[in-house]
C-alpha positions in Angstrom: -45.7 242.3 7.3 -49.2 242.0 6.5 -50.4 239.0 4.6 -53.5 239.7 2.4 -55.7 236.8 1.2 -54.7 233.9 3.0 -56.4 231.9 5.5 -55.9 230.5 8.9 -57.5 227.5 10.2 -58.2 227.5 13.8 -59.4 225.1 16.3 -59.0 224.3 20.0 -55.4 223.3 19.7 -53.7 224.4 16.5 -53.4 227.0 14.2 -53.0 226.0 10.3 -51.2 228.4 8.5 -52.6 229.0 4.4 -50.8 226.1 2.1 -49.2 229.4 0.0 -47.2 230.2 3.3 -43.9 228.2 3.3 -40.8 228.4 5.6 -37.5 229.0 3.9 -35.5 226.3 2.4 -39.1 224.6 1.7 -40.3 224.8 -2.2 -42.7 227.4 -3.2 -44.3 228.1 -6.4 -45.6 231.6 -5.5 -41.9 233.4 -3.8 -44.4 236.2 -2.4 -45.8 233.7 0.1 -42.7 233.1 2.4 -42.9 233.3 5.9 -40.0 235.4 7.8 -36.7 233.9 7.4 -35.9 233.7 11.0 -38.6 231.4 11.3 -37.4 227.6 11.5 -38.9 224.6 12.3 -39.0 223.7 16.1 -39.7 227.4 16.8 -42.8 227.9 19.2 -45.3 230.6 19.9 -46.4 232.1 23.0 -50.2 234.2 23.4 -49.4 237.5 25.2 -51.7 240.4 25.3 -50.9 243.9 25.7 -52.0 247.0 28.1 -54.7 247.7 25.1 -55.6 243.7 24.7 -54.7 243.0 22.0 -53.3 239.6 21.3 -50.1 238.5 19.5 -48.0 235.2 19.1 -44.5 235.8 20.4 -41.8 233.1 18.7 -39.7 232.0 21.3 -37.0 229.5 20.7 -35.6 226.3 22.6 -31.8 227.2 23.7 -29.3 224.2 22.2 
């Protein structure tokens, strides 16, 4: 899913996702802007890096 005009705030420890971008069940003026619905609060993100380089953020999840 590509996400055109937002921004991203990075620094040394965190990763700010644009205001517009909500998870579901949170209220959100502009519907376009959701983030994946599989996405829940509580979910992390691992940095992996393929056999080209390039580098992604991999959601992994806490077993209950």
């Amino acid at each position: 899913m590509r996400y055109l005009e937002y921004s991203f705030d990075l620094s040394d420890d965190v990763i700010t996702l644009d205001e517009d971008l909500k998870l579901s069940g949170q209220q959100n003026v502009k519907p376009w802007g959701n983030l994946p619905v599989s996405w829940k609060e509580g979910d992390t993100f691992k940095i992996v890096t393929d056999s080209n380089g390039t580098v992604s953020l991999l959601r992994t999840r806490l077993s209950n």
